[in-house]
N, CA, C and O atoms as a GROMACS GRO file, in nm:
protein
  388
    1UNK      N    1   0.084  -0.117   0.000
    1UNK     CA    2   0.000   0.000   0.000
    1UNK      C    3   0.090   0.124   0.000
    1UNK      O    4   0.168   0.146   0.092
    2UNK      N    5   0.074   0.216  -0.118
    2UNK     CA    6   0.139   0.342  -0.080
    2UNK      C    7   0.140   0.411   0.044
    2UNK      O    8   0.038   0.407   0.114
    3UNK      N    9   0.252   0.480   0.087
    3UNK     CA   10   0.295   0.570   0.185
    3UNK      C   11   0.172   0.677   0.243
    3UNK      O   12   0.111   0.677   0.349
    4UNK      N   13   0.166   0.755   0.142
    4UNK     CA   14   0.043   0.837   0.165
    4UNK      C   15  -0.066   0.813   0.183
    4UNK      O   16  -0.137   0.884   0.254
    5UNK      N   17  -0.112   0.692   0.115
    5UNK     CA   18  -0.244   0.644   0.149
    5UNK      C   19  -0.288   0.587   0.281
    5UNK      O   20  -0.406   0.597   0.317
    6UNK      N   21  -0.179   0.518   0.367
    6UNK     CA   22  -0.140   0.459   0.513
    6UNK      C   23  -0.155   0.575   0.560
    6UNK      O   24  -0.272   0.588   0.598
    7UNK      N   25  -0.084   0.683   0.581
    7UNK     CA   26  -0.060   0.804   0.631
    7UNK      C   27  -0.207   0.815   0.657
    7UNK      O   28  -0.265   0.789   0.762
    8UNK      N   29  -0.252   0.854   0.555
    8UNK     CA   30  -0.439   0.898   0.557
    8UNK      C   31  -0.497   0.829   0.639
    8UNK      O   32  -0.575   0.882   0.718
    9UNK      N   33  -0.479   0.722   0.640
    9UNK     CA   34  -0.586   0.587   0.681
    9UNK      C   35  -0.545   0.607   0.820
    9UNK      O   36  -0.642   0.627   0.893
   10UNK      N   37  -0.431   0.607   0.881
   10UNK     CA   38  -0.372   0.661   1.025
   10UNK      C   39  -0.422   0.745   1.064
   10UNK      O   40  -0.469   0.724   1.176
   11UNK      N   41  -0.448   0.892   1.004
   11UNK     CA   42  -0.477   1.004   1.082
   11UNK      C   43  -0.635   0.992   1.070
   11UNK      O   44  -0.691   1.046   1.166
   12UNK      N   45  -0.724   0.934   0.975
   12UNK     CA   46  -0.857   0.883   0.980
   12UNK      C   47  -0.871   0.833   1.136
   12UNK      O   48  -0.916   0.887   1.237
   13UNK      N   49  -0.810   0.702   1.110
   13UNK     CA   50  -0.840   0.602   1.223
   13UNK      C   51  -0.806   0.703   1.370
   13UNK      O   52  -0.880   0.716   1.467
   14UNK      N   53  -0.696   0.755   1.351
   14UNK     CA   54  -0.706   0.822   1.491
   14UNK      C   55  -0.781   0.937   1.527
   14UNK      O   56  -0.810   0.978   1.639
   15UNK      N   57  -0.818   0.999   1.380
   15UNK     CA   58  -0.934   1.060   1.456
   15UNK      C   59  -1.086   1.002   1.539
   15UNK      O   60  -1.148   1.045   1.636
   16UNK      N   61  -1.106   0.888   1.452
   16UNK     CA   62  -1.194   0.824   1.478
   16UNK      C   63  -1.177   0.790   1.641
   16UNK      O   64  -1.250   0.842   1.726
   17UNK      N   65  -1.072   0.698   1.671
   17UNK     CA   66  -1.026   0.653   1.771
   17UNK      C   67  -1.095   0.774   1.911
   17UNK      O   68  -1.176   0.754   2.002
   18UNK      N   69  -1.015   0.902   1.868
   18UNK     CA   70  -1.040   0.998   1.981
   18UNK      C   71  -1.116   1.027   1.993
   18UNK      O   72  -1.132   1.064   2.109
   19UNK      N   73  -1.253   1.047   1.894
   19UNK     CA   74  -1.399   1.058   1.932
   19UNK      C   75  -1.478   0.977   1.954
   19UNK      O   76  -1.596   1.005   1.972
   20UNK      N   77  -1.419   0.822   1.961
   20UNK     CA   78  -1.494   0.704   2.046
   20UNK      C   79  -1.448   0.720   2.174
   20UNK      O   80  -1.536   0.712   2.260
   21UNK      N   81  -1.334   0.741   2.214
   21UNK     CA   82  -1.281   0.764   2.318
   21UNK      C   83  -1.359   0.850   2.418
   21UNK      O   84  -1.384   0.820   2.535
   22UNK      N   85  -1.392   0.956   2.355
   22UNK     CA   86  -1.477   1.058   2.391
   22UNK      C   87  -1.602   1.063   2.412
   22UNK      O   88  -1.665   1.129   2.495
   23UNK      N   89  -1.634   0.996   2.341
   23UNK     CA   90  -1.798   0.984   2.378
   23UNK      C   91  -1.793   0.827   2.479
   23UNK      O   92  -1.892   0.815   2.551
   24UNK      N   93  -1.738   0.766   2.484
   24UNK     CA   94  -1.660   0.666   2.552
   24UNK      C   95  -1.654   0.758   2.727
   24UNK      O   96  -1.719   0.701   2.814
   25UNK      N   97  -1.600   0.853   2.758
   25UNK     CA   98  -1.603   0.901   2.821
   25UNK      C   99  -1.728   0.963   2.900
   25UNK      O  100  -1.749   0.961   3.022
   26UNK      N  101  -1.813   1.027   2.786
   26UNK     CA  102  -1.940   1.088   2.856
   26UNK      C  103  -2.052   0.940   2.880
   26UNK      O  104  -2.151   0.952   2.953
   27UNK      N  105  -2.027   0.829   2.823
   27UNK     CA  106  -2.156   0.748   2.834
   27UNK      C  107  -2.115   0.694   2.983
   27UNK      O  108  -2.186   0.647   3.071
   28UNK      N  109  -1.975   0.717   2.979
   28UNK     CA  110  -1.926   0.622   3.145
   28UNK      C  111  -2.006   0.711   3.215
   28UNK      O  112  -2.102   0.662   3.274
   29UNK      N  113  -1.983   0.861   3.226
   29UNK     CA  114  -2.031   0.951   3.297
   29UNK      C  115  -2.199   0.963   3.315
   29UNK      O  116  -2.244   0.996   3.425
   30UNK      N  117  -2.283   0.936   3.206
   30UNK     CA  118  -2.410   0.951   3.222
   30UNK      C  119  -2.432   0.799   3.281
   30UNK      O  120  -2.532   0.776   3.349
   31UNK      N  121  -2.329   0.685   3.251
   31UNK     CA  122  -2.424   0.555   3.293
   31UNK      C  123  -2.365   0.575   3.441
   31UNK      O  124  -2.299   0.471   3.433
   32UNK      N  125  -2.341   0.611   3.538
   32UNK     CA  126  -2.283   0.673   3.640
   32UNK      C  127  -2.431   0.709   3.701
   32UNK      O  128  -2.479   0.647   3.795
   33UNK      N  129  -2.485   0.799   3.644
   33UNK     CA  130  -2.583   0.889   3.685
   33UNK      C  131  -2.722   0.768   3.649
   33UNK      O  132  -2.789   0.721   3.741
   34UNK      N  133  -2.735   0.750   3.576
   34UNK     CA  134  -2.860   0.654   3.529
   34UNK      C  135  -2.838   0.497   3.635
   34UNK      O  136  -2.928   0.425   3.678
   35UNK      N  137  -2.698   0.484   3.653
   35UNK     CA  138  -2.714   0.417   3.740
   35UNK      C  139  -2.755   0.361   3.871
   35UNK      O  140  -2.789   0.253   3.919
   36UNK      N  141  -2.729   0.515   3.913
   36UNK     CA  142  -2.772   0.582   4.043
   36UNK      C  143  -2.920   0.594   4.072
   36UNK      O  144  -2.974   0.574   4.180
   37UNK      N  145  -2.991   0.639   3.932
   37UNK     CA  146  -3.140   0.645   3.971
   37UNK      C  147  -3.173   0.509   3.982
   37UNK      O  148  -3.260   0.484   4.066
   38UNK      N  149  -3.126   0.414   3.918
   38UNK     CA  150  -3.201   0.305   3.840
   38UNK      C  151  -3.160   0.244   4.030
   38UNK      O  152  -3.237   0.165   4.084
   39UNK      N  153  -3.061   0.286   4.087
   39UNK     CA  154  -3.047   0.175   4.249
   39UNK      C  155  -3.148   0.309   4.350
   39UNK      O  156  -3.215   0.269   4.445
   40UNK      N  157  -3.148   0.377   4.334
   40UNK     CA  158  -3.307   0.508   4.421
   40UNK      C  159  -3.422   0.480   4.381
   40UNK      O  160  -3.520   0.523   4.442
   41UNK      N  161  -3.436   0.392   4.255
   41UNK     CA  162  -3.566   0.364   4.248
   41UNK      C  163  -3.600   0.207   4.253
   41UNK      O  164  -3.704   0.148   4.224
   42UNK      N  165  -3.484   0.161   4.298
   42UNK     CA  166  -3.507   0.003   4.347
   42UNK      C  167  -3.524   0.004   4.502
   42UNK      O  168  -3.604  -0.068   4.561
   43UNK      N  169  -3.438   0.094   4.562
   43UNK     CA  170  -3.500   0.136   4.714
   43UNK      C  171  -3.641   0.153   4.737
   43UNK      O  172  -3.713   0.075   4.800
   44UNK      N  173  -3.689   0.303   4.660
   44UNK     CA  174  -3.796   0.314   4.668
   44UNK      C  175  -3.933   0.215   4.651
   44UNK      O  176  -4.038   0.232   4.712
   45UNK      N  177  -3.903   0.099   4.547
   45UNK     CA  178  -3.986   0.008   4.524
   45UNK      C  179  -3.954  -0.090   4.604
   45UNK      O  180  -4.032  -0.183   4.585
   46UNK      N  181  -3.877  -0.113   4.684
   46UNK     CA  182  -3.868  -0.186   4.788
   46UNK      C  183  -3.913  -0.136   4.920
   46UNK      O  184  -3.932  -0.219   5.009
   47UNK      N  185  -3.934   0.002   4.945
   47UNK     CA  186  -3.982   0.025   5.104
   47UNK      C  187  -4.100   0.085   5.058
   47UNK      O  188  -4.149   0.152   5.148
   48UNK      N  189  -4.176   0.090   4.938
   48UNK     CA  190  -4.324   0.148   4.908
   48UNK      C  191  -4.375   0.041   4.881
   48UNK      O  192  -4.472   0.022   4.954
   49UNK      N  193  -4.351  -0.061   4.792
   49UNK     CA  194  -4.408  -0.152   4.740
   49UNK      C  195  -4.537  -0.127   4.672
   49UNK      O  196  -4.624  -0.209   4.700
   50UNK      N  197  -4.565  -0.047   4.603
   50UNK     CA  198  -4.647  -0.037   4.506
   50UNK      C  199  -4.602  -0.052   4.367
   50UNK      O  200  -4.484  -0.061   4.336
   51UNK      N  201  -4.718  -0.055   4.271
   51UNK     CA  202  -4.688  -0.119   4.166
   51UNK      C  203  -4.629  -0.020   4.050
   51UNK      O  204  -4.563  -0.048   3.950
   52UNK      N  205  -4.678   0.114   4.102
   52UNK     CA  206  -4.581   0.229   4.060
   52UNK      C  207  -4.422   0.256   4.067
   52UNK      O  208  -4.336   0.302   3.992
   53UNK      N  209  -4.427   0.219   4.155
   53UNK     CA  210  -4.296   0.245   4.233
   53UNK      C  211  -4.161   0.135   4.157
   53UNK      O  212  -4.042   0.151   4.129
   54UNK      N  213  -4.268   0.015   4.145
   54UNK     CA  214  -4.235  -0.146   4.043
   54UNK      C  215  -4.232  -0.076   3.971
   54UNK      O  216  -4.123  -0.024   3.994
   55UNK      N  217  -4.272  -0.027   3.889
   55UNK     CA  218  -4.278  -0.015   3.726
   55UNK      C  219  -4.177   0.090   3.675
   55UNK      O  220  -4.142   0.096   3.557
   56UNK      N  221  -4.121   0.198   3.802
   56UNK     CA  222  -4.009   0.322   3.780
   56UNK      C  223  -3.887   0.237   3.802
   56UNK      O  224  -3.786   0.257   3.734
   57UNK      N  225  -3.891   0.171   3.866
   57UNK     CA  226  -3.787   0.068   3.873
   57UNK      C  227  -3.747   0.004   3.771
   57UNK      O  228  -3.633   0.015   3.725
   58UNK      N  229  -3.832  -0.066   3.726
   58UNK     CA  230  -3.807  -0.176   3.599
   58UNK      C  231  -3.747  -0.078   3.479
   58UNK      O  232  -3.661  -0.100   3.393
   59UNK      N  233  -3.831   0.044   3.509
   59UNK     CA  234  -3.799   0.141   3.340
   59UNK      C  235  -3.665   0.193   3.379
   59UNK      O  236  -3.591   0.216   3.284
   60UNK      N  237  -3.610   0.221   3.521
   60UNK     CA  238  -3.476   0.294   3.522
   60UNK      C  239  -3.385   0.148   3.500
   60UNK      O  240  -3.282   0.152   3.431
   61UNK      N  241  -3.429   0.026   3.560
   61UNK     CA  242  -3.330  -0.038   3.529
   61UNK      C  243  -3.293  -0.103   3.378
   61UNK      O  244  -3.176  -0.115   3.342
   62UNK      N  245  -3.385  -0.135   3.310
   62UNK     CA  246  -3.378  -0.129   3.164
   62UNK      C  247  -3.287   0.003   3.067
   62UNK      O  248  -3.204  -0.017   2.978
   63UNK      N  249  -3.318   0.084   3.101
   63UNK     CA  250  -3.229   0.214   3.056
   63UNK      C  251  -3.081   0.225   3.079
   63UNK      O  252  -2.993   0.272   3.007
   64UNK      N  253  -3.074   0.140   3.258
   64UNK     CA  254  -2.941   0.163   3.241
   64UNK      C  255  -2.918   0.052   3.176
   64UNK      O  256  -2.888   0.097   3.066
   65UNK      N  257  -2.910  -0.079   3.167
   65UNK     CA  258  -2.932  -0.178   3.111
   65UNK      C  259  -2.857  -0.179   2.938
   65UNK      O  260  -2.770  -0.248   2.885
   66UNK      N  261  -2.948  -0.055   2.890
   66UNK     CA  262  -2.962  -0.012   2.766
   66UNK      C  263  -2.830   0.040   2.729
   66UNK      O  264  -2.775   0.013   2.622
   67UNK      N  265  -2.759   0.147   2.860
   67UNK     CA  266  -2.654   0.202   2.845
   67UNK      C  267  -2.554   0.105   2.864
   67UNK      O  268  -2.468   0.123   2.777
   68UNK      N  269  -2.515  -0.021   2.961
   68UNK     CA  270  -2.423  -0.066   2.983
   68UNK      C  271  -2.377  -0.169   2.839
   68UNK      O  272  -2.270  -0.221   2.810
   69UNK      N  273  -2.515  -0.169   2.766
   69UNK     CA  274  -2.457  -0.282   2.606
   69UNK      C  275  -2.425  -0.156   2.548
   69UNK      O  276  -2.340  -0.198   2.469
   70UNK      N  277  -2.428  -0.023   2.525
   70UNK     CA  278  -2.421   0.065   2.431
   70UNK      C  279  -2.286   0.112   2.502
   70UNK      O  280  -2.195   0.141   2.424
   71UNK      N  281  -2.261   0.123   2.631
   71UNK     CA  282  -2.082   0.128   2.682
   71UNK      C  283  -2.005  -0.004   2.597
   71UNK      O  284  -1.941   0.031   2.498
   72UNK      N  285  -2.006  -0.116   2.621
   72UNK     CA  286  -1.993  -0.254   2.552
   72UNK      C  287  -1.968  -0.246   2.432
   72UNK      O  288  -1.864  -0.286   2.380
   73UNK      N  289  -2.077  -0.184   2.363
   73UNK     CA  290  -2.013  -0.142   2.213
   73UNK      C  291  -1.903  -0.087   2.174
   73UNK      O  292  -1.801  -0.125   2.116
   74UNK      N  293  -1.959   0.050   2.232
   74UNK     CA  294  -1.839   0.154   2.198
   74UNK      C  295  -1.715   0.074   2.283
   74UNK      O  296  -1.637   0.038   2.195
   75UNK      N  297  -1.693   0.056   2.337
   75UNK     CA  298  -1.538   0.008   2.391
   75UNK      C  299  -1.490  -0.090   2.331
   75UNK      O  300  -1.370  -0.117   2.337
   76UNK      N  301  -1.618  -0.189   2.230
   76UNK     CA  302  -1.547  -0.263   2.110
   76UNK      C  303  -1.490  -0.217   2.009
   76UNK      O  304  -1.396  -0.258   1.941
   77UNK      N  305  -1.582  -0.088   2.002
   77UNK     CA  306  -1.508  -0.023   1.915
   77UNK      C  307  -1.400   0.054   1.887
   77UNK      O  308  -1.349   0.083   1.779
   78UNK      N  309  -1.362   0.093   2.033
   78UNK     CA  310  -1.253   0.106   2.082
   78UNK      C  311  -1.099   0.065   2.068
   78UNK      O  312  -0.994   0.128   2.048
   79UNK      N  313  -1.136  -0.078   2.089
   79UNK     CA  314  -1.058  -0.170   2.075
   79UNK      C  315  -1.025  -0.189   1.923
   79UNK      O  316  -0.908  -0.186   1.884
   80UNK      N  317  -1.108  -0.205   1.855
   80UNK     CA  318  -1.102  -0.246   1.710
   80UNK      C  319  -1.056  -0.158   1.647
   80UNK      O  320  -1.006  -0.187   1.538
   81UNK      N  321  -1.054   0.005   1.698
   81UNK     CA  322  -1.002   0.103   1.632
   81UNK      C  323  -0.819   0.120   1.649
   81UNK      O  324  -0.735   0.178   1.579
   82UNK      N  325  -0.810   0.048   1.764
   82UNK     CA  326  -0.700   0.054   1.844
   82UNK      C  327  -0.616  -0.039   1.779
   82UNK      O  328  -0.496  -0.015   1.758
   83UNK      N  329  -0.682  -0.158   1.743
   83UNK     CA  330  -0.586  -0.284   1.638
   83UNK      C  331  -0.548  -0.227   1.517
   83UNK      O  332  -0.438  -0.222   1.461
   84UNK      N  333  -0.671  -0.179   1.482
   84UNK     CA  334  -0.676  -0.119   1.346
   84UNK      C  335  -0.509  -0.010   1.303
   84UNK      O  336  -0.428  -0.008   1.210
   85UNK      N  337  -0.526   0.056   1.420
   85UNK     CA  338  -0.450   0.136   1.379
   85UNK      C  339  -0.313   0.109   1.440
   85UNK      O  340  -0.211   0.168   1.404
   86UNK      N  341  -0.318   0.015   1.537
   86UNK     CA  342  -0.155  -0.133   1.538
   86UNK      C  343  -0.128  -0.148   1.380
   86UNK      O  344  -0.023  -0.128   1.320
   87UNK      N  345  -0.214  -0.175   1.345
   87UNK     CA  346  -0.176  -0.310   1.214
   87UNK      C  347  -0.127  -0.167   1.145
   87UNK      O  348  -0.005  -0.152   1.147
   88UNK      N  349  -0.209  -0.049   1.079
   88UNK     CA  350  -0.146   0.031   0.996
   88UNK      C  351  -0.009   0.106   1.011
   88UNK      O  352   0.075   0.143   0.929
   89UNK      N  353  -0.019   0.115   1.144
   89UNK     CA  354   0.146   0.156   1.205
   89UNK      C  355   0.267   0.059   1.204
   89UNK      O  356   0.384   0.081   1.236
   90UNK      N  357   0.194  -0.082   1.146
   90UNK     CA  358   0.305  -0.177   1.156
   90UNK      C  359   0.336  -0.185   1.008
   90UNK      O  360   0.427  -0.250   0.956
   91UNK      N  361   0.247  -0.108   0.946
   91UNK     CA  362   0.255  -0.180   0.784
   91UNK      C  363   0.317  -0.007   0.706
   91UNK      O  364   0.357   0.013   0.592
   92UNK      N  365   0.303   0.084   0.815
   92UNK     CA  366   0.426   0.190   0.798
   92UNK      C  367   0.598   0.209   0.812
   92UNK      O  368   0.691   0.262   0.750
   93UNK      N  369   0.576   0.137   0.922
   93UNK     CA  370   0.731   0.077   0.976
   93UNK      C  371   0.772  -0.028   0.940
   93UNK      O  372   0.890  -0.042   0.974
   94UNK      N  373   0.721  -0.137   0.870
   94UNK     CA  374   0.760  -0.257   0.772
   94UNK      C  375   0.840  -0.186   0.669
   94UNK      O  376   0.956  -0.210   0.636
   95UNK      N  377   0.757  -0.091   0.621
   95UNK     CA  378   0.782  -0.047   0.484
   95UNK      C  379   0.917   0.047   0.487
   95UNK      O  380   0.978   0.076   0.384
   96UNK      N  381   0.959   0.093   0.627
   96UNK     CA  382   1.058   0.190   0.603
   96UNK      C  383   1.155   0.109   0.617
   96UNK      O  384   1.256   0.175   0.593
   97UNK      N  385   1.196  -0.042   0.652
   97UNK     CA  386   1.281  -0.110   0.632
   97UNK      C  387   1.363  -0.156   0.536
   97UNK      O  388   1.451  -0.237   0.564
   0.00000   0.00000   0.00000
């Protein structure tokens, strides 16, 4: 693969990289917070015991739920961006040999 074209594909991938990273960052931060409701409203449905109280529960814990496969993702993707751009850095430095 030409020089320049690697080059590209590098500074692609790492841009990419840093804005998974990043939003990687804020989902830790909101599933943090969603987490928190989703265990205040398992309290609450445990010392009210109504079926309201059940049902804010179930919906906060599903949500976070929702967030911890959508953290899961992105940190696959993470990863995959992270090989990705192993392998192109190896197939830059092959080449200068």
């Amino acid at each position: 693969m030409h020089r320049a074209l690697l080059e590209r594909r590098i500074r692609d991938t790492h841009a990419r990289l840093v804005k998974a990273r990043e939003e990687l960052a804020v989902l830790n931060e909101q599933l943090a917070v969603v987490q928190e409701t989703a265990d205040e409203a398992r309290v609450r449905a445990l010392v009210s015991e109504t079926p309201l109280a059940a049902r804010e529960h179930d919906e906060a814990t599903r949500h976070a739920d929702a967030m911890v496969r959508a953290r899961e993702a992105l940190q696959k993707s993470v990863v995959d961006l992270e090989q990705r751009q192993d392998e192109l850095l190896a197939a830059v430095t092959s080449g200068k040999q």
